[in-house]
C-alpha positions in Angstrom: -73.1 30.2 31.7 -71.9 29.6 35.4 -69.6 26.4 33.9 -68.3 29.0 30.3 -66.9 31.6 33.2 -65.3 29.6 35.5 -63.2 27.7 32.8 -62.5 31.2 31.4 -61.2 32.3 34.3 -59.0 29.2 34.8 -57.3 29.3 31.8 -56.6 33.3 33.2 -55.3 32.1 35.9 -53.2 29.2 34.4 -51.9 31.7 31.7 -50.7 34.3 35.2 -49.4 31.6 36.6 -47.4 30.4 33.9 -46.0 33.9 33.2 -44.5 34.3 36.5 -42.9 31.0 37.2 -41.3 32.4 33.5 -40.5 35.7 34.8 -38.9 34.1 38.0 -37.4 31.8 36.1 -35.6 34.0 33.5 -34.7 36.9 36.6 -32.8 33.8 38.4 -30.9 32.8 36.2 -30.0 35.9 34.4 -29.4 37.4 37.2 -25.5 35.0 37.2 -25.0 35.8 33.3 -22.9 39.4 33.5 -21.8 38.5 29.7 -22.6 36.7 26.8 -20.7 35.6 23.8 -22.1 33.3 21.3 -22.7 32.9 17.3 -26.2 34.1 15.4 -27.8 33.2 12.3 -29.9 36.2 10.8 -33.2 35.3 8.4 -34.8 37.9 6.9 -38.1 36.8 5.3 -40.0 39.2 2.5 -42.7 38.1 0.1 -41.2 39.9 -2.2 -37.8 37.4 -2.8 -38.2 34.2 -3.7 -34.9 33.5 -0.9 -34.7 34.7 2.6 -31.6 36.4 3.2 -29.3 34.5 5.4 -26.5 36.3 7.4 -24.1 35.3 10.2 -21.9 36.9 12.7 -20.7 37.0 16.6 -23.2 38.1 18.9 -22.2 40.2 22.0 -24.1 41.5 25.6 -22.6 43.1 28.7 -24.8 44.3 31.6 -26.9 46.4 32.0 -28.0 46.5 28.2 -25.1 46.7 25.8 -24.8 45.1 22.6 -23.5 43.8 19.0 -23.8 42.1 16.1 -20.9 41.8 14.0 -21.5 40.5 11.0 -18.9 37.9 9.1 -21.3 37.9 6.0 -21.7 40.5 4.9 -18.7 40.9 6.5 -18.0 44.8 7.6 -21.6 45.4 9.0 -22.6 45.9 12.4 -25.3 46.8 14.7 -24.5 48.2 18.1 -26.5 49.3 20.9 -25.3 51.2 23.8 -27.4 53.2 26.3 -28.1 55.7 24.1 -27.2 55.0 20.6 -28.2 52.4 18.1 -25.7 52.3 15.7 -26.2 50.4 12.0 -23.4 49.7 9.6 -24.8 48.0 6.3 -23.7 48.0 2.9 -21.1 50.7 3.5 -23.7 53.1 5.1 -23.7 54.1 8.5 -26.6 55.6 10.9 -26.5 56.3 14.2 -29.9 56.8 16.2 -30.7 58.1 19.7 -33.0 55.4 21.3 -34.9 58.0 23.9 -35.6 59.8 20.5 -37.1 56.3 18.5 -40.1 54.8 20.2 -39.1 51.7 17.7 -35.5 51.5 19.0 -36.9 52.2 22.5 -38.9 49.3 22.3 -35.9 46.5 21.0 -33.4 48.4 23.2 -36.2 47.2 26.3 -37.3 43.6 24.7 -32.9 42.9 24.6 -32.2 44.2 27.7 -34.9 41.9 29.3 -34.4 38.9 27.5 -30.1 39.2 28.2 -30.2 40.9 32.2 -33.7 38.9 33.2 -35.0 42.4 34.0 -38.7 42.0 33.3 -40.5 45.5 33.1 -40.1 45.0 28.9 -42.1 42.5 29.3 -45.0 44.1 31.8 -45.0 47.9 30.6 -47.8 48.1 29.4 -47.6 45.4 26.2 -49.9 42.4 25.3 -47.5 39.6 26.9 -48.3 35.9 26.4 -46.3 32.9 27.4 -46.2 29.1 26.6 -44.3 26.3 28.1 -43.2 23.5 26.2 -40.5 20.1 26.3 -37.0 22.3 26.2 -38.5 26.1 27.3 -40.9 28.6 26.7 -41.8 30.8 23.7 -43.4 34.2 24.8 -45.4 36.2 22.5 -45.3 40.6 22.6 -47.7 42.8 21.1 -46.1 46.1 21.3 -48.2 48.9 23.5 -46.6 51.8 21.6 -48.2 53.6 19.1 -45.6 54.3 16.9 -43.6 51.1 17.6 -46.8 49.1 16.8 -46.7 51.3 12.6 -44.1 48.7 11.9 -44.1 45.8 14.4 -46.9 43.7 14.7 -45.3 40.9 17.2 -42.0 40.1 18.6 -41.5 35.9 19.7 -38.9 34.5 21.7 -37.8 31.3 22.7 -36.0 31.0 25.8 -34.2 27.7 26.9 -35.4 25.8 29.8 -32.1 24.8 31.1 -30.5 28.4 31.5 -33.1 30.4 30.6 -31.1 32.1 27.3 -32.6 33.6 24.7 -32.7 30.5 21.6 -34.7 32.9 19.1 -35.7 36.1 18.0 -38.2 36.9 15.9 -39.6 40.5 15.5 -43.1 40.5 12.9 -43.8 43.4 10.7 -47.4 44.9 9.7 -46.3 43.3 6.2 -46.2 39.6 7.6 -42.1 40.2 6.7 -40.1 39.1 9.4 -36.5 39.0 10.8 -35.1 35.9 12.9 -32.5 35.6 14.9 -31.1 31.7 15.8 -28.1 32.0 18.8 -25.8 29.5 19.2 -22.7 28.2 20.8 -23.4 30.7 23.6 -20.8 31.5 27.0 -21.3 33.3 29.8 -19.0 35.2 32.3 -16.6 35.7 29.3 -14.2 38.4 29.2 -15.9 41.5 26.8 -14.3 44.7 26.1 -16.5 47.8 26.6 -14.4 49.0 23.2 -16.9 47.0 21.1 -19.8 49.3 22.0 -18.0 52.4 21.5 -19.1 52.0 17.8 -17.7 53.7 14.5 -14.8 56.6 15.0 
C-alpha cells in the first residue's frame, strides 16, 4: 500500500514537473515571436465520408491574439479572429460571431492565443491539462473545463516543436470521435503582417 502511493505520487510529481519546464519553455521562446507567417494543411476527419477533406492556405498571427486562415483551396474562404470577432467565410457564406458571447469560440480564441504568444493561463484555467515529452517536442493533451465548450469538444492535442517551441499540430476532438487537424509548415517569425488582414469582410 505504502510502495502503490508513493509511485503514484511520483509519477504526479514527474507529470508537474514536466508541465512546467513546457510552460517555461514555450513562455521563453514565444515571448521573441511578435509574428508568424507560415503554410497549413487542414484535415477534417468524419465517419461518415469515406475521404477526409483536405484543405490548404496561409496561416497568419500577430500579438496579442490575432489571426487567419486564408484558404487557397477552397480558395475564397477564410477564418479570422480578432479580439472580439471570429469571422467564417465558407462556401460563399459568411458569419461573424462575438467570442465573449461563444463559450466555444472563447475557448479556441484562449487555446491559439497561448499556443502563438506563450501566454499560459489557456492552458491552467481551469481545464484537464496533460503533457508528454518526446525526441523532437512535446504533445499536450486539453480537456475543456467549460460546460458548453465540452457539448462539442471532447479534447484538443498539440504538438509543439522542441527547437522553437511552435505550434507543429492542431488537433481539436469532437463528442463524435470526428476531428479537425491542423499541420503548419514553412513557418517565419518577426515578419512584416498588416493589421488589414484581421479587419475581415467589408
Amino acid at each position: 500500500m505504502t510502495l502503490a502511493l508513493l509511485m503514484s505520487c511520483g509519477a504526479g510529481y514527474a507529470q508537474g514537473t514536466l508541465q512546467e519546464r513546457f510552460m517555461q519553455e514555450l513562455q521563453a521562446k514565444s515571448a521573441q515571436v511578435q509574428t508568424i507567417v507560415c503554410d497549413f494543411v487542414q484535415l477534417k476527419h468524419n465517419s461518415m465520408l469515406a475521404d477526409d477533406v483536405k484543405s490548404h492556405g496561409k496561416f497568419r498571427f500577430k500579438r496579442p491574439s490575432k489571426l487567419s486562415l486564408t484558404y487557397d483551396a477552397p480558395q475564397g474562404d477564410r477564418i479570422v479572429m480578432g479580439e472580439e470577432n471570429f469571422e467564417i467565410v465558407a462556401a460563399g457564406t459568411h458569419s461573424v460571431v462575438k467570442i465573449a458571447s461563444n463559450p466555444l469560440y472563447a475557448q479556441l480564441q484562449e487555446i491559439f492565443a497561448a499556443c502563438f504568444s506563450g501566454d499560459i493561463t489557456a492552458f491552467t484555467n481551469g481545464n484537464d491539462f496533460s503533457c508528454e515529452e518526446h525526441a523532437t517536442g512535446y504533445t499536450v493533451h486539453i480537456v475543456p473545463d467549460n460546460k458548453r465548450a465540452k457539448r462539442y469538444i471532447s479534447e484538443i492535442v498539440l504538438t509543439f516543436s522542441k527547437e522553437d517551441m511552435l505550434l507543429d499540430e492542431l488537433r481539436i476532438i469532437e463528442k463524435t470521435g470526428n476531428y479537425t487537424q491542423y499541420v503548419f509548415k514553412s513557418r517565419r517569425t518577426n515578419v512584416a503582417v498588416s493589421d488589414a488582414i484581421f479587419e475581415g469582410s467589408r
